[in-house]
TIVEXKE-271893 format. One record per residue: residue number from 1; residue in one letter; x, y, z of N, C-alpha, C, O in turn; chain. Coordinates in steps of 0.02 Angstrom, whole numbers, plus 50000, padded with zeros to 5 digits. Example, Ala and Ser with C-alpha at 12.3 -4.5 7.8 and 13.67 -1.06 7.14 Angstrom:
BEGIN
<site 1 "a" <50660 49716 50390> <50615 49775 50390> <50660 49835 50390> <50712 49834 50423> "A">
<site 2 "s" <50642 49888 50354> <50684 49947 50357> <50645 50002 50394> <50670 50057 50402> "A">
END
This chain:
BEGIN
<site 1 "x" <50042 49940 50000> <50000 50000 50000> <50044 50063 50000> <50102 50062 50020> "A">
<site 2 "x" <50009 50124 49973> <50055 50177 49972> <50060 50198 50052> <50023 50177 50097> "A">
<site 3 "x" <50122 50252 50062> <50126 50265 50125> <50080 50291 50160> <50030 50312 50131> "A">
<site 4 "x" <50085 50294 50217> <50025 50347 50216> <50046 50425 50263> <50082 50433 50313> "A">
<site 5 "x" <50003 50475 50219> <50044 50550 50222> <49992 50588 50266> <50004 50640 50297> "A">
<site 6 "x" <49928 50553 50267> <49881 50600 50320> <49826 50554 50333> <49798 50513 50296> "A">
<site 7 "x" <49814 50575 50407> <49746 50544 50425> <49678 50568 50426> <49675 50629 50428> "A">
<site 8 "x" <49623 50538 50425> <49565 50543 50436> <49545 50521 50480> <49546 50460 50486> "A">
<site 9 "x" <49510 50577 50543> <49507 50563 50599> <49423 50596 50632> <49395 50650 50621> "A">
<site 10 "x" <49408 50552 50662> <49318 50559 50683> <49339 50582 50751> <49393 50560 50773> "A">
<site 11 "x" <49294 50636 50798> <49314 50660 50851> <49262 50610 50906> <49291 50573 50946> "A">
<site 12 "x" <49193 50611 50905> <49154 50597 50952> <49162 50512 50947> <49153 50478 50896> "A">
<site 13 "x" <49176 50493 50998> <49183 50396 51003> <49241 50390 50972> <49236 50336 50942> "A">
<site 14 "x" <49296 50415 50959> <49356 50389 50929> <49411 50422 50977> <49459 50386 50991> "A">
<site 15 "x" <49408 50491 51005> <49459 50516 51001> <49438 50543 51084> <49474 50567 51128> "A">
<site 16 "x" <49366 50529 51085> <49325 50537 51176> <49308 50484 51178> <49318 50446 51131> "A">
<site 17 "x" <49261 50459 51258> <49240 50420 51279> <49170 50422 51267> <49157 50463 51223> "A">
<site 18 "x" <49126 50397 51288> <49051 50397 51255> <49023 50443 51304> <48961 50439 51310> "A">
<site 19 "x" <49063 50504 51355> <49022 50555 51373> <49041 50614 51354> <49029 50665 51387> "A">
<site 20 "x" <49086 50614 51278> <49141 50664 51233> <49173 50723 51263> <49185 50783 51255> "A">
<site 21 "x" <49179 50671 51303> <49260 50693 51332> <49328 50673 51319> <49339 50612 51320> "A">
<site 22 "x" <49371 50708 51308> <49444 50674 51261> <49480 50663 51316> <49490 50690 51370> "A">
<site 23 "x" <49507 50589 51271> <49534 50535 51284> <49633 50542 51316> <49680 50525 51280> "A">
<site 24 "x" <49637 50559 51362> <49720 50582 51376> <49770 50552 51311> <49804 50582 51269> "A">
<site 25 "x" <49755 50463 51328> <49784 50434 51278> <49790 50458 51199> <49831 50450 51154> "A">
<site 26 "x" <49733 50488 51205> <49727 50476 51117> <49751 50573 51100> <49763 50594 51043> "A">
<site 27 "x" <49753 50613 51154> <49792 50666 51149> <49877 50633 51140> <49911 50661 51097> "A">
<site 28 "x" <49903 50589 51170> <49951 50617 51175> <49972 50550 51125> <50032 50536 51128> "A">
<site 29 "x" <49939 50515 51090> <49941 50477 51012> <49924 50539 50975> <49977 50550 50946> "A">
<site 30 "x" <49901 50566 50965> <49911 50639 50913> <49967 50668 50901> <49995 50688 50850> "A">
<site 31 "x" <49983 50664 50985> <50072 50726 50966> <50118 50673 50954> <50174 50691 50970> "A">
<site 32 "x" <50116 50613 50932> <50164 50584 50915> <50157 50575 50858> <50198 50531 50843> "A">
<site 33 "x" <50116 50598 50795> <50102 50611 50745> <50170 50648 50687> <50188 50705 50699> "A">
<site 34 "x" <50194 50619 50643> <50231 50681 50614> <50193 50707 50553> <50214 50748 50511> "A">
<site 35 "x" <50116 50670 50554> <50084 50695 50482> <50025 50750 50483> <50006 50765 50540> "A">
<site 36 "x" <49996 50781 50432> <49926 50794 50446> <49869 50769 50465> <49851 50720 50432> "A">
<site 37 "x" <49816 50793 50530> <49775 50762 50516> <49726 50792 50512> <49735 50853 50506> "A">
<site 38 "x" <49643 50764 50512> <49587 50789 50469> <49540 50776 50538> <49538 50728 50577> "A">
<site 39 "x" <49526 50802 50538> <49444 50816 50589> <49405 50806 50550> <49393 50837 50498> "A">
<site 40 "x" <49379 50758 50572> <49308 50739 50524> <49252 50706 50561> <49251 50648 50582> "A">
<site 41 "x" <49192 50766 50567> <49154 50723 50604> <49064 50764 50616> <49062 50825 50606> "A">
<site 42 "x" <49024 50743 50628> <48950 50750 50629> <48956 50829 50667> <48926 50878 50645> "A">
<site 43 "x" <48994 50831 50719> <48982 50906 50734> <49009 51000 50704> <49043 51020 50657> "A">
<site 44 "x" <48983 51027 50747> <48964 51100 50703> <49053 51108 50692> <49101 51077 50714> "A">
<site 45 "x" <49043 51174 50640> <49116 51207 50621> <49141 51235 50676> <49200 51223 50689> "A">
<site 46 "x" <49114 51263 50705> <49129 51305 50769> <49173 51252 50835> <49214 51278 50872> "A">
<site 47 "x" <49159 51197 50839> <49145 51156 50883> <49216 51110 50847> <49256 51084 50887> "A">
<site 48 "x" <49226 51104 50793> <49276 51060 50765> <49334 51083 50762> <49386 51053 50776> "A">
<site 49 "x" <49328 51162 50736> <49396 51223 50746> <49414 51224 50819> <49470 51201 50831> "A">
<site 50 "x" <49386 51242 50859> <49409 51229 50927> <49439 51160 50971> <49475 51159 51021> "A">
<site 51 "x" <49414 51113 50938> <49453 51055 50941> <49512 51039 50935> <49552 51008 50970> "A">
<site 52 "x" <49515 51080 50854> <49565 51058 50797> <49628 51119 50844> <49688 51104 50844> "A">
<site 53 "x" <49606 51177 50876> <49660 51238 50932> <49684 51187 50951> <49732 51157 50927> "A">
<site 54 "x" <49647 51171 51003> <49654 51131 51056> <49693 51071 51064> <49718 51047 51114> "A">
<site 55 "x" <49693 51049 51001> <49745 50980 50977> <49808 50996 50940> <49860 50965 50932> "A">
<site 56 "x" <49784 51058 50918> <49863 51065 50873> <49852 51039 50805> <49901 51013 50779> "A">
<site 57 "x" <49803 51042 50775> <49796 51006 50721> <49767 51047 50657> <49727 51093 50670> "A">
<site 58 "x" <49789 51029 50569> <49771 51099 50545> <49707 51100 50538> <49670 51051 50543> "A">
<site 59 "x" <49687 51177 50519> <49620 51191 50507> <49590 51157 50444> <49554 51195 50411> "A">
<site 60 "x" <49596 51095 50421> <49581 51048 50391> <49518 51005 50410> <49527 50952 50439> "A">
<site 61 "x" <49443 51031 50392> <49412 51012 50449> <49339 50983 50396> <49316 51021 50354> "A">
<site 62 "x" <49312 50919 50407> <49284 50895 50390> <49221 50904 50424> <49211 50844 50436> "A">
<site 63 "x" <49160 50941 50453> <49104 50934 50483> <49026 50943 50461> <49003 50971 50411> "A">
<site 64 "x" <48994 50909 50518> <48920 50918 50475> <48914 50856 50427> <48882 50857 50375> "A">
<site 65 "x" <48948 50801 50453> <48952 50726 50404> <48981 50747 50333> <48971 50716 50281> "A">
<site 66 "x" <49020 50804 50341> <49036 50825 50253> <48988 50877 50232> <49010 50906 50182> "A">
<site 67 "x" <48934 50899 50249> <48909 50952 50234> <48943 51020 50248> <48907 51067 50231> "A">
<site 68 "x" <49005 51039 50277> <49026 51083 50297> <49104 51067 50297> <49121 51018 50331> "A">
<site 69 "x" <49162 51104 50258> <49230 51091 50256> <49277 51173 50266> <49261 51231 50255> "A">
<site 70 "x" <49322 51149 50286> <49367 51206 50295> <49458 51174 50260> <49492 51124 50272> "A">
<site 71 "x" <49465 51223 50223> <49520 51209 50189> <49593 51247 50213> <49648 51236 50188> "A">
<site 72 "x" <49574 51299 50271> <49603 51341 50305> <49579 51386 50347> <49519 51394 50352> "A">
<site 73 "x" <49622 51419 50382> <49594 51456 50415> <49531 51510 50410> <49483 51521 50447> "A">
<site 74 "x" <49551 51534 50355> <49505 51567 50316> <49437 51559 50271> <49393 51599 50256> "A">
<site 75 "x" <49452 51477 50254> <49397 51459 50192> <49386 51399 50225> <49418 51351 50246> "A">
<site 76 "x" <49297 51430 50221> <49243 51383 50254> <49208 51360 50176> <49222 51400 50132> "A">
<site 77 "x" <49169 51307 50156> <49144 51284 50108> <49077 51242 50135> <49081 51186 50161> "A">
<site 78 "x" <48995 51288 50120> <48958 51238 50130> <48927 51199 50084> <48884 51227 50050> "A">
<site 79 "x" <48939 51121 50070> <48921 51099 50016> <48867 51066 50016> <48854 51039 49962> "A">
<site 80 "x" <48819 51055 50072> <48767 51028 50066> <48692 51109 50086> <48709 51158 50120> "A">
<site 81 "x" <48634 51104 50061> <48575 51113 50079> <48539 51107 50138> <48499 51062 50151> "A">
<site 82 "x" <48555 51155 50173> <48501 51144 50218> <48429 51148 50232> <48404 51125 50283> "A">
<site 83 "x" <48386 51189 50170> <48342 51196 50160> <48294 51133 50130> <48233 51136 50124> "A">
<site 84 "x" <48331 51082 50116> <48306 51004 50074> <48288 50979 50179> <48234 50959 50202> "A">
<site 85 "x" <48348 50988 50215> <48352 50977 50277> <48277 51003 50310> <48230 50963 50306> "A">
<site 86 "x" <48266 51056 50337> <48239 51077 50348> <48172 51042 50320> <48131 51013 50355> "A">
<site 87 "x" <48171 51048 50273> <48073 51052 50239> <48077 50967 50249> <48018 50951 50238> "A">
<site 88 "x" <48117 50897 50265> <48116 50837 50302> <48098 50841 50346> <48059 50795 50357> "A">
<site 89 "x" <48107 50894 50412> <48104 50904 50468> <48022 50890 50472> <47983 50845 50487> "A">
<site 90 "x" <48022 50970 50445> <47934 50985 50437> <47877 50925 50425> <47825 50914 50454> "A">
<site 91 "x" <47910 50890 50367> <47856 50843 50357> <47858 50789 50403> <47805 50768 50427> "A">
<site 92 "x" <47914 50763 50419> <47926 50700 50461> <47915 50720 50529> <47925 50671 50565> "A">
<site 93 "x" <47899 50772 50562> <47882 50791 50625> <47811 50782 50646> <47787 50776 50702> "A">
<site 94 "x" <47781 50781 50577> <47714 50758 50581> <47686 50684 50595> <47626 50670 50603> "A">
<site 95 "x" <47766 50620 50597> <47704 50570 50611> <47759 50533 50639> <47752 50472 50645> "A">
<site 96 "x" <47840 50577 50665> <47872 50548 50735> <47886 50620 50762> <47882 50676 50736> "A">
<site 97 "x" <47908 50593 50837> <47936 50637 50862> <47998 50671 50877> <48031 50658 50927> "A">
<site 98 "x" <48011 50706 50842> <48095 50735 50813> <48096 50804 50856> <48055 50850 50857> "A">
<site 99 "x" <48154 50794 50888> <48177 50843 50950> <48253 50873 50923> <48303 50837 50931> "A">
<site 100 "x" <48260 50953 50885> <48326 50973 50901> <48374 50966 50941> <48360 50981 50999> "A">
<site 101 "x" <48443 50944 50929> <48485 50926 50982> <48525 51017 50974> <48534 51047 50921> "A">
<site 102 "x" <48542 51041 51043> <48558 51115 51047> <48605 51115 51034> <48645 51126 51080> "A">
<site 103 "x" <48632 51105 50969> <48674 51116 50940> <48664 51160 50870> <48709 51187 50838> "A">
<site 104 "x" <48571 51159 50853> <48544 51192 50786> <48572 51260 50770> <48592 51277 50715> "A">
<site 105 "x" <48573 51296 50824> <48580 51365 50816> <48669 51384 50776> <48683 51441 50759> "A">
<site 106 "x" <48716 51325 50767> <48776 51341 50757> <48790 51298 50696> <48847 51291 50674> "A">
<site 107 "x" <48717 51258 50660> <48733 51217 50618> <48710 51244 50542> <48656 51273 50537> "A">
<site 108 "x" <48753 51233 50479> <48738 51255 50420> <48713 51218 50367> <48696 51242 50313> "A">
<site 109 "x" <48711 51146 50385> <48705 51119 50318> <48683 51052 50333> <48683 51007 50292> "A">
<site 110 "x" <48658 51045 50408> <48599 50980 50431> <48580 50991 50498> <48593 51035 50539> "A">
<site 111 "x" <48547 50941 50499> <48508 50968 50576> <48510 50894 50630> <48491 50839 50611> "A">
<site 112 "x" <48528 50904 50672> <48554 50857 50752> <48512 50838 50771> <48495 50880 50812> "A">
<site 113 "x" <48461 50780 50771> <48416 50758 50821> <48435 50722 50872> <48485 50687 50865> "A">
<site 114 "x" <48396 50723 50937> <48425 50687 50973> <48366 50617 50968> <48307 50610 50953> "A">
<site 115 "x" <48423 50572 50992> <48418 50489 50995> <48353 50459 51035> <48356 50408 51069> "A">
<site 116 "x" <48287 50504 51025> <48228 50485 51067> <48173 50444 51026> <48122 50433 51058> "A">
<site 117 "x" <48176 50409 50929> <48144 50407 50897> <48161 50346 50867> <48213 50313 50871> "A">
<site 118 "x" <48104 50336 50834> <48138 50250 50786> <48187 50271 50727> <48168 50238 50678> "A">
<site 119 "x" <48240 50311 50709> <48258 50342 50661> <48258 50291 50609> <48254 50316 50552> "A">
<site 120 "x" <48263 50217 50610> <48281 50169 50547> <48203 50205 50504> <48195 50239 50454> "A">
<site 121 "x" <48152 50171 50562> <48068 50200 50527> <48075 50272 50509> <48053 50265 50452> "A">
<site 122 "x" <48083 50315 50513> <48088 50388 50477> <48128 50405 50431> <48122 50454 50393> "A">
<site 123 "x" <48192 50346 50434> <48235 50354 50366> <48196 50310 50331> <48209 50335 50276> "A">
<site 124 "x" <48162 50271 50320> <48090 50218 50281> <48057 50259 50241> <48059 50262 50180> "A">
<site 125 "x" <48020 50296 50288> <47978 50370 50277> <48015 50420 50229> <47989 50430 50175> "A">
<site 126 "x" <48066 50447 50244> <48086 50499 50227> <48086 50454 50140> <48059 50484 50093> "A">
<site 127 "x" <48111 50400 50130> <48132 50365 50068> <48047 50348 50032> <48036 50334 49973> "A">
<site 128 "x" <48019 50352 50061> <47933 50324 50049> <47909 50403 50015> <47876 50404 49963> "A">
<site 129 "x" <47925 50451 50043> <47894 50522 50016> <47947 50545 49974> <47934 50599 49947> "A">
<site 130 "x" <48010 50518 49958> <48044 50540 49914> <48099 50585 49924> <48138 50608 49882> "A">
<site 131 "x" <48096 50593 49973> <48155 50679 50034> <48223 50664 50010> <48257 50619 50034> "A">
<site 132 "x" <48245 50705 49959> <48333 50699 49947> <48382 50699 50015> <48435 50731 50015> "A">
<site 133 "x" <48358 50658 50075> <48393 50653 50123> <48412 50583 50150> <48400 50527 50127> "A">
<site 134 "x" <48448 50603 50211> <48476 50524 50240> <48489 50545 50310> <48522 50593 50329> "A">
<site 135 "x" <48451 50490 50351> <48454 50494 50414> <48528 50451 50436> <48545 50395 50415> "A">
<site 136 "x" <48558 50487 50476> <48623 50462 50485> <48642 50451 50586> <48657 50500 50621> "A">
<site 137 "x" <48638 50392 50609> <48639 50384 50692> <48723 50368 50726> <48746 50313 50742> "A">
<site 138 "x" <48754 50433 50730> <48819 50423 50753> <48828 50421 50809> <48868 50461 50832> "A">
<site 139 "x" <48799 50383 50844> <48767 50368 50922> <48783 50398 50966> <48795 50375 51022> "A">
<site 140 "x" <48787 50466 50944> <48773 50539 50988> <48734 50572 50977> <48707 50608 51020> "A">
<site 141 "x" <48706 50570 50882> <48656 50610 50889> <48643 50571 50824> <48681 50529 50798> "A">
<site 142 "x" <48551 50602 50789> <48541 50565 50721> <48535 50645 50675> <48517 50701 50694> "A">
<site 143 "x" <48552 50628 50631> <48578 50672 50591> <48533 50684 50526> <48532 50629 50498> "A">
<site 144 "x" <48491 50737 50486> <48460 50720 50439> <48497 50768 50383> <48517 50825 50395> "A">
<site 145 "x" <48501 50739 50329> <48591 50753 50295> <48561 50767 50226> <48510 50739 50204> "A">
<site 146 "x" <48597 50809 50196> <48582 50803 50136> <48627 50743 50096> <48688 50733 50099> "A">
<site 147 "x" <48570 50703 50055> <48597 50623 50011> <48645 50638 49999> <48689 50604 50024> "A">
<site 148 "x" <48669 50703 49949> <48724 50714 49898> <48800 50719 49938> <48856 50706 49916> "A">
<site 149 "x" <48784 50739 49992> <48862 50720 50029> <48874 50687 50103> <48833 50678 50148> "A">
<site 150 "x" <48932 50674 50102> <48962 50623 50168> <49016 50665 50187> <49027 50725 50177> "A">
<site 151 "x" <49055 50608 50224> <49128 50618 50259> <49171 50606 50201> <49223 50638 50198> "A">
<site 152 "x" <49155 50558 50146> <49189 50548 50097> <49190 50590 50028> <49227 50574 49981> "A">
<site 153 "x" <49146 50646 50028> <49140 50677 49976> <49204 50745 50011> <49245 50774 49975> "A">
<site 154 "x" <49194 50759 50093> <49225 50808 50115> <49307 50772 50106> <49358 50801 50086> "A">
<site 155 "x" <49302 50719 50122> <49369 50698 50138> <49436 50691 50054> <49498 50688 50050> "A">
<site 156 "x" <49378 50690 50000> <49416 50707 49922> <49424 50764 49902> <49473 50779 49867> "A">
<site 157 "x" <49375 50812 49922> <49380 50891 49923> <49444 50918 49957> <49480 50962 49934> "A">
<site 158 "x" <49453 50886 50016> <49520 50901 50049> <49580 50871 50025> <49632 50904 50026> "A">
<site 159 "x" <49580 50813 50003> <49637 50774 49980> <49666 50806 49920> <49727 50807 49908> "A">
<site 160 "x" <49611 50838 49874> <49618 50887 49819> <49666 50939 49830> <49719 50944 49800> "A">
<site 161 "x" <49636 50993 49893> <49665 51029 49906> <49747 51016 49925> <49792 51051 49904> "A">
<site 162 "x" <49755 50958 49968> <49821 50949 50001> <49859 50922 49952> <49920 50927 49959> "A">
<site 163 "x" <49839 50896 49904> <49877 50847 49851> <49904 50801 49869> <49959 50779 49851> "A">
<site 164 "x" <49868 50781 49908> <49874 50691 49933> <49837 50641 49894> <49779 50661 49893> "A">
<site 165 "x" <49842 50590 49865> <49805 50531 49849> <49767 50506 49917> <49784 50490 49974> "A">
<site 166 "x" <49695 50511 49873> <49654 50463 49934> <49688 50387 49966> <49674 50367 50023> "A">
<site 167 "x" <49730 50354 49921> <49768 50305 49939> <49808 50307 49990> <49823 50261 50028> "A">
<site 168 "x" <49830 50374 49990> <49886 50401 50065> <49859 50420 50116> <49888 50451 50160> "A">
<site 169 "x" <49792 50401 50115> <49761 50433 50182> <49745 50368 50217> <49731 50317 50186> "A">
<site 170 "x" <49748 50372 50285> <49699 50327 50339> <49656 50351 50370> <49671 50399 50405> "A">
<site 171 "x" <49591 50327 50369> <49542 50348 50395> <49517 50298 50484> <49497 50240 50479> "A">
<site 172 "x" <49522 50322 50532> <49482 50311 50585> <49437 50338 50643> <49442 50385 50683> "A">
<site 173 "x" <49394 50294 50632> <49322 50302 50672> <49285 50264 50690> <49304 50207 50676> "A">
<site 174 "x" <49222 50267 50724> <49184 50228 50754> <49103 50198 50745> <49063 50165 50778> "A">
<site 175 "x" <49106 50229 50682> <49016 50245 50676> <49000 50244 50608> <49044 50262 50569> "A">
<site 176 "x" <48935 50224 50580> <48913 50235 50504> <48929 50293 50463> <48953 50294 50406> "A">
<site 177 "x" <48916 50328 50491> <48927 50404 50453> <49023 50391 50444> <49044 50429 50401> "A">
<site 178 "x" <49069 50354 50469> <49134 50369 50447> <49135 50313 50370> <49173 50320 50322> "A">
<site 179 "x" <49088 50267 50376> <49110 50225 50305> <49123 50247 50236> <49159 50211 50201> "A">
<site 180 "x" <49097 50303 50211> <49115 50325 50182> <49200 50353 50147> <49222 50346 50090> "A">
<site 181 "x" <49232 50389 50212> <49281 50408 50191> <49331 50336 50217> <49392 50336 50209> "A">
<site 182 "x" <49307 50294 50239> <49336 50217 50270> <49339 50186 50183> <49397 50167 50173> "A">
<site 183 "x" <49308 50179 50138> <49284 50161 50061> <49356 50204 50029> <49401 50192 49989> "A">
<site 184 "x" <49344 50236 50054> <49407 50305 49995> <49481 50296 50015> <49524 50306 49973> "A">
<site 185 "x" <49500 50275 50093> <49545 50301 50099> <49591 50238 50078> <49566 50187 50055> "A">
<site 186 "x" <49662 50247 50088> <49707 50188 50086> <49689 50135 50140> <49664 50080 50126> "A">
<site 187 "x" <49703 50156 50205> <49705 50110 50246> <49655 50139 50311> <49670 50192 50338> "A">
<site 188 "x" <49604 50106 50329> <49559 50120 50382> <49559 50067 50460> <49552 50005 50463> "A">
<site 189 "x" <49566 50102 50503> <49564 50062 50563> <49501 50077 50597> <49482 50133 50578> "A">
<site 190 "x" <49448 50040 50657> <49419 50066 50700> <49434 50047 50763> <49463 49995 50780> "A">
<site 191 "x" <49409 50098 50804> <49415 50063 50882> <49367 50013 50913> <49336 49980 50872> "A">
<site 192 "x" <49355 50003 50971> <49349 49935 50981> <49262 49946 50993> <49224 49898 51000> "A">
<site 193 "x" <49242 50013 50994> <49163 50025 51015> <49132 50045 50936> <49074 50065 50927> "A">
<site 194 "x" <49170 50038 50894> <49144 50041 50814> <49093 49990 50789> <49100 49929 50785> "A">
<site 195 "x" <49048 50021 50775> <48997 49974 50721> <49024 49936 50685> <49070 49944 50645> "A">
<site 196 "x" <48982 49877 50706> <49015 49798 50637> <49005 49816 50566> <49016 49772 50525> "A">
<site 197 "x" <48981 49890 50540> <48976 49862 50478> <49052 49911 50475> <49086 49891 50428> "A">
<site 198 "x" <49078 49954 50502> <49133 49971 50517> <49179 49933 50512> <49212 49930 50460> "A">
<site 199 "x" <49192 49896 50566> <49234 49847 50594> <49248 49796 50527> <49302 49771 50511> "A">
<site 200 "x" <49169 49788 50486> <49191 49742 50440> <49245 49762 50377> <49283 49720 50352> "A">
<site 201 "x" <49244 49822 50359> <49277 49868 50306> <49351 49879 50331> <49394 49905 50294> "A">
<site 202 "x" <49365 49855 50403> <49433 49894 50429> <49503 49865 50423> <49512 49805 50434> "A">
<site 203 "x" <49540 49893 50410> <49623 49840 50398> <49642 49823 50471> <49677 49777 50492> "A">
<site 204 "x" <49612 49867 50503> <49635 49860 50580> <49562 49868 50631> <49524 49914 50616> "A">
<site 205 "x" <49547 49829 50681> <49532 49822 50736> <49537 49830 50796> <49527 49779 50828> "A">
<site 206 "x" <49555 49897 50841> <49572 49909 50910> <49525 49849 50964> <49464 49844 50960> "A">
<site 207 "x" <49563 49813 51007> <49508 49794 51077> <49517 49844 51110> <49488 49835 51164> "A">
<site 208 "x" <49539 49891 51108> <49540 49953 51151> <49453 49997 51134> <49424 50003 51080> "A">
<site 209 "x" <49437 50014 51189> <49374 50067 51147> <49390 50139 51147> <49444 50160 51167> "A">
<site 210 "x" <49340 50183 51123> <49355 50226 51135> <49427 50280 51108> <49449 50271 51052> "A">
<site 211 "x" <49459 50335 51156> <49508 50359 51133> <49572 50308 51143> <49625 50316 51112> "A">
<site 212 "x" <49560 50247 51193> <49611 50221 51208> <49631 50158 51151> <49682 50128 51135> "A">
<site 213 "x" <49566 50158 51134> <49558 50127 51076> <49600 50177 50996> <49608 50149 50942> "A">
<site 214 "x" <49614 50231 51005> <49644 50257 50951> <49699 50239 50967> <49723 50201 50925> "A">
<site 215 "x" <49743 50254 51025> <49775 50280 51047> <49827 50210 51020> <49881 50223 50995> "A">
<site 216 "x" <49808 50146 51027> <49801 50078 51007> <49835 50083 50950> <49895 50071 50944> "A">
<site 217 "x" <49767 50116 50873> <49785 50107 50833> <49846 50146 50798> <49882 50130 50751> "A">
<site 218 "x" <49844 50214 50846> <49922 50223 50821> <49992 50195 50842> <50044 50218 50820> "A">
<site 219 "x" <49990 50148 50882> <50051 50119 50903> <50039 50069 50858> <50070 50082 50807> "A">
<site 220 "x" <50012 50024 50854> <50008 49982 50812> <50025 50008 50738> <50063 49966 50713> "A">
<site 221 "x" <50012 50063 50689> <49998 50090 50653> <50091 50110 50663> <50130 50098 50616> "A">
<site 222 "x" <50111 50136 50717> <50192 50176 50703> <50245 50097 50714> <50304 50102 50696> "A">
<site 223 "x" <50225 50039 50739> <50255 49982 50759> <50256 49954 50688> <50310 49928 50672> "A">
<site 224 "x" <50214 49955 50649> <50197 49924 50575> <50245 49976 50531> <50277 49960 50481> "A">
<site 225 "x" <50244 50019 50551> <50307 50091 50497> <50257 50081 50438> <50264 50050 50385> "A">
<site 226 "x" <50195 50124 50466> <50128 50138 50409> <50154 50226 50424> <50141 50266 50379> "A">
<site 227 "x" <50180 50244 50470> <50181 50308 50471> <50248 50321 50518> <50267 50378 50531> "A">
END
């Protein structure tokens, strides 16, 4: 496989524990990093840049499941609709019960429900009335997305920019919404609290969960001289 020159990295359940809070371990598997990496993950821009301070990591930022990218400091890119979002809301509120997660007020390009609903049955629905959308459950929050993009549409937009081959990237995470850029990249690992259909796509497997579970796959990952 080609080397690999940057990662793809999911924040909530990969890099925290399941009350998203970050993981010591998997901070201090970051700074042993000598490459780029990518924030990529279901939450707001606001919320991912401050992360991305906070870690030391560039403003390379994948959020909003890919509906929302940053290519620098300066350039924000929203590539999905939120208005397709929205008018799903409206109709599907009418026959479940869909609760904003308070995160709406900072979001551009989908909308956060929280985990109180049958979401498989409303993504049924939403596909039954025809809604150019996709309900997405990154088991923090369910997500109603516009179809036309992912983590993997954000994660080629960036690779563009950096002039990396999707082949040189590794992607890890924990949840449906990462399969996408898990499909694109060279080499994908998950941690040990990752969805099987995850787990099934992965070159690597943490028993670690969680951040300690990253923290895993980069030793394993610098022991192998993948990076």
């Amino acid at each position: 496989m080609a080397p690999i020159k940057a990662l793809a990295v999911d924040i909530d359940g990969t890099l925290s524990d399941r009350n998203r809070v970050l993981c010591p371990r998997a901070v201090q598997a970051l700074r042993r990093l000598n490459v780029p990496v990518v924030l990529s993950t279901g939450n707001t821009h606001c919320f991912t840049r401050t992360v991305s301070v906070l870690l030391g990591t560039p403003r390379l930022l994948i959020c909003e499941n890919g509906g929302v990218i940053s290519l620098s400091e300066e350039e924000m890119e929203i590539l999905a609709d939120i208005k397709i979002c929205e008018e799903a809301f409206v109709k599907l509120s009418r026959e479940f019960s869909l609760s904003r997660y308070n995160s709406s007020r900072y979001r551009f390009s989908d909308i956060a429900l929280l985990r109180n609903f049958d979401a498989a049955a409303a993504s049924r629905r939403a596909q039954d009335l025809g809604l150019p959308v996709e309900f997405i459950d990154t088991s923090f929050a369910v997500h109603i997305k516009d179809r036309r993009v992912n983590k993997g549409t954000g994660l080629s937009r960036i690779a563009k920019r950096m002039k990396i081959d999707l082949s040189s990237f590794a992607a890890i995470g924990d949840s449906k919404s990462d399969l996408p850029m898990f499909r694109l990249a060279g080499y994908s690992a998950s941690v040990g609290n990752a969805s099987p259909e995850l787990k099934e796509i992965s070159d690597y497997v943490a028993e670690a969960r969680y951040g300690d579970g990253f923290a895993e796959i980069i030793e394993h990952m610098i022991k192998e001289k993948l990076i």
